[in-house]
C-alpha positions as CSV (number, residue, x, y, z in Angstrom):
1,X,107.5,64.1,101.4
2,X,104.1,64.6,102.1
3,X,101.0,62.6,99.5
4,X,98.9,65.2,97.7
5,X,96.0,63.6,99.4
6,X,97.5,64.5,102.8
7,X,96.1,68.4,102.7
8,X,93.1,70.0,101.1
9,X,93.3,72.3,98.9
10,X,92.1,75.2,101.2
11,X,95.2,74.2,103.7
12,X,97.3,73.2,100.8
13,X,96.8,76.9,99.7
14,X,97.9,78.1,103.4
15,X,100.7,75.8,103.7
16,X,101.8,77.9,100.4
17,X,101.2,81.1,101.5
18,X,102.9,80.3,105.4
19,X,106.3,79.2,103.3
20,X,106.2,81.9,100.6
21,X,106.1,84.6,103.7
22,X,108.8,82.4,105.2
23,X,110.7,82.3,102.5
24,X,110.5,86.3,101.9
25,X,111.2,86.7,105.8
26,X,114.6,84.7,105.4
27,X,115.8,85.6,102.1
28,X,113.8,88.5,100.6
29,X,111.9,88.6,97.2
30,X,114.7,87.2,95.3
31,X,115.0,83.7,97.3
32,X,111.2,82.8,96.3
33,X,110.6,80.6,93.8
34,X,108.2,78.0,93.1
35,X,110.7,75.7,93.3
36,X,111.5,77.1,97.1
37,X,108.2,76.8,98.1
38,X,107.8,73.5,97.2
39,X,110.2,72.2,99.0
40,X,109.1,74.3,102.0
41,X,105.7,72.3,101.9
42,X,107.2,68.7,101.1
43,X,105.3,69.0,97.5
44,X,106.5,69.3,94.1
45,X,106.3,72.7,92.3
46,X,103.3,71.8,90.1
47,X,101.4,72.0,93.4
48,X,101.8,75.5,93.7
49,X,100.3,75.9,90.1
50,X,97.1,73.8,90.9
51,X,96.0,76.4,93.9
52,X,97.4,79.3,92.6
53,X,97.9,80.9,88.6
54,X,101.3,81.7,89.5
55,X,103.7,83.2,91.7
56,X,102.6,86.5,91.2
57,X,99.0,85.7,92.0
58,X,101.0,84.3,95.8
59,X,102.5,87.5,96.2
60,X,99.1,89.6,95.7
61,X,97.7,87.3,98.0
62,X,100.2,87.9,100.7
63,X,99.9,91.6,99.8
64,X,96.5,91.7,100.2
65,X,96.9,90.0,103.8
66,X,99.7,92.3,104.5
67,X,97.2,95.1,103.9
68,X,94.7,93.9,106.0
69,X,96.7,93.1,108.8
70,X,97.7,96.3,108.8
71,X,93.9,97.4,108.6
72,X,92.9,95.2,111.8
73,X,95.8,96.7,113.4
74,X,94.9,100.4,112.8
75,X,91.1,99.7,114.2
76,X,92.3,98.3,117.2
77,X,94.3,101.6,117.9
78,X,92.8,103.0,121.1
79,X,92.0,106.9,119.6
80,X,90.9,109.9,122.3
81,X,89.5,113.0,122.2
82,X,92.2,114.9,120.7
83,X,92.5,114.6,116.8
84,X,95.9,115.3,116.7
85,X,96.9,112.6,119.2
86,X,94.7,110.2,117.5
87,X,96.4,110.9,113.9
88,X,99.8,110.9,115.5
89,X,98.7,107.8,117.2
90,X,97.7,105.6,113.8
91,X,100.6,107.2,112.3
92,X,102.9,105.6,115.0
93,X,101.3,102.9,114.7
94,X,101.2,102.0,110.8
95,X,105.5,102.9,111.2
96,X,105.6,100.0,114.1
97,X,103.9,97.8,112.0
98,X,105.8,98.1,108.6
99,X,109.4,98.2,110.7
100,X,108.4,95.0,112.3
101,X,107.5,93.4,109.1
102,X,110.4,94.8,107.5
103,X,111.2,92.4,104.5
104,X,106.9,91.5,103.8
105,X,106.4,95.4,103.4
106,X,109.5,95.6,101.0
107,X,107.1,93.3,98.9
108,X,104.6,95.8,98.3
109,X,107.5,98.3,96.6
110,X,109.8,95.9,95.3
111,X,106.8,93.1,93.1
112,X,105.9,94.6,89.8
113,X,102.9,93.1,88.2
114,X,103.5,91.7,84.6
115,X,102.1,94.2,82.0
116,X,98.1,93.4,81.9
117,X,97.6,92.3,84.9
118,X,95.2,93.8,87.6
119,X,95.8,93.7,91.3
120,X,92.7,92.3,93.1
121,X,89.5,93.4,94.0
122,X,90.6,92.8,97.6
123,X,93.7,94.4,97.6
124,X,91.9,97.6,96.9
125,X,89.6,97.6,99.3
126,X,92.1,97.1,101.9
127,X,93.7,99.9,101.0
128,X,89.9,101.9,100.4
129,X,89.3,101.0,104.3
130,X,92.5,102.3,105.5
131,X,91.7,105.3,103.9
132,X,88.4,105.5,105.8
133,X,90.1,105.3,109.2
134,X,92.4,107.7,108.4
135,X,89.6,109.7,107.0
136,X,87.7,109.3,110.4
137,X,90.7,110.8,112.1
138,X,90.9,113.6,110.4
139,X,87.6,114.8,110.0
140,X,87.7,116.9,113.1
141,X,90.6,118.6,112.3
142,X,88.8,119.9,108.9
143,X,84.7,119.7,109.9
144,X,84.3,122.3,107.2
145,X,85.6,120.1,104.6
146,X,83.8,118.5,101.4
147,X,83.9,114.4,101.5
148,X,85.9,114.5,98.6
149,X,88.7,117.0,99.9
150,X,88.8,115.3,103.5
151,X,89.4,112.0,101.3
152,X,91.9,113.7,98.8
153,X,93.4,114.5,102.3
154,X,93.5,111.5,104.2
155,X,95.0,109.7,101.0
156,X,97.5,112.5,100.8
157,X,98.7,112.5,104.0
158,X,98.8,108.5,104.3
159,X,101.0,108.5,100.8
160,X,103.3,110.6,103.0
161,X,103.5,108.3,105.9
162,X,103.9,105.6,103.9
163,X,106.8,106.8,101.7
164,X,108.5,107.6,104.9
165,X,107.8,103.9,105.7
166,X,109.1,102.6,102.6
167,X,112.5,104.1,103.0
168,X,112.7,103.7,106.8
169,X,112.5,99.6,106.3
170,X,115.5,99.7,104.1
171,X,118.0,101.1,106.7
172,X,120.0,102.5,104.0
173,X,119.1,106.0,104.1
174,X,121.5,108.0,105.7
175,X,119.2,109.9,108.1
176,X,115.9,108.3,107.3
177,X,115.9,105.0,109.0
178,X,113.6,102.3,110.9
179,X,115.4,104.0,114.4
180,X,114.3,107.9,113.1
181,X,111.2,106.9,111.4
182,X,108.7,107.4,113.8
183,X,110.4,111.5,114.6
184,X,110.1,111.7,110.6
185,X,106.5,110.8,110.5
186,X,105.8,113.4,113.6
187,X,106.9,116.1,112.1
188,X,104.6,115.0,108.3
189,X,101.5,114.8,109.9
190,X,102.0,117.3,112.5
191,X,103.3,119.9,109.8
192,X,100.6,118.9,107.4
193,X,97.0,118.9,109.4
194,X,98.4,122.4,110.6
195,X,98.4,123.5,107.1
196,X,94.7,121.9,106.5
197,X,93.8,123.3,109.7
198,X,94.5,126.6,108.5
199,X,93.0,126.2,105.3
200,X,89.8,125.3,106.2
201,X,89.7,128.4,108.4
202,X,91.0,130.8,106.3
């Protein structure tokens, strides 16, 4: 077992994070503990409770890297010309990324905060800039547009995309699944920036 005074706290805190998204990966939400982690690390469990509040706070943390992986992932997307393409593009993208992190993005529908609690600052903003580059994409499509209705937009559309996400990574739907995923977020955004489009022509 490894001394306490063998990590700093700052790699301490990674080593917990690395074993919690282990743990997740292997067994799912219900196989982390603190107790699992610990022995992950070679610490005992009070460890966990001097870099972190609780297990909860872990999990936010994880979801807030999840997020921003996603984020960096999205902005590295090679976009074109062709607004459509682009949004069908990210979309494809975002599905690739949540399928191949199947049981991490399960996380984000399956942790409920306890009553009072606030998710953080950071985890917010992730989700604020993937917004934005969604928002980016779709501008064209809608130049006429207010800021606030190309946002209300982009945040619609994306809910979409990511419900279809959230069901896909299960594999228990019986048409939607992580192999039909990707033809089920074609048709949402193709179906939906047609009906923008139209709107903000009519």
């Amino acid at each position: 077992m490894a001394r306490r005074s063998a990590h700093s706290p700052e790699e301490l805190r990674q080593r917990i994070l690395d074993a919690a998204q282990g743990i997740i990966e292997r067994d799912g939400l219900t196989g982390l503990s603190a107790r699992e982690i610990a022995k992950w690390i070679g610490y005992s469990p009070g460890t966990l409770y001097n870099i972190f509040e609780n297990l909860d706070d872990v999990l936010l943390t994880l979801q807030t890297q999840l997020i921003a992986d996603v984020v960096d992932v999205l902005k590295n997307v090679q976009l074109g010309p062709e607004p459509q393409h682009n949004i069908d593009t990210l979309a494809r993208a975002y599905v690739d990324f949540a399928i191949d992190h199947k049981r991490m993005w399960n996380v984000l529908f399956t942790h409920n905060l306890p009553e009072g609690t606030s998710p953080p600052p950071a985890l917010h903003q992730g989700i604020n800039d993937l917004s934005a580059i969604i928002s980016e994409a779709l501008a064209p499509l809608i130049p006429n547009a207010p800021q606030a209705k190309l946002e209300l937009a982009s945040r619609a559309l994306w809910s979409g995309v990511h419900g279809i996400t959230a069901i896909a990574v299960t594999d228990k739907g019986p048409s939607l699944t992580s192999a039909t995923a990707q033809s089920f977020v074609n048709q949402l955004t193709r179906t939906y920036t047609r009906g923008l489009t139209c709107a903000d022509n009519a």
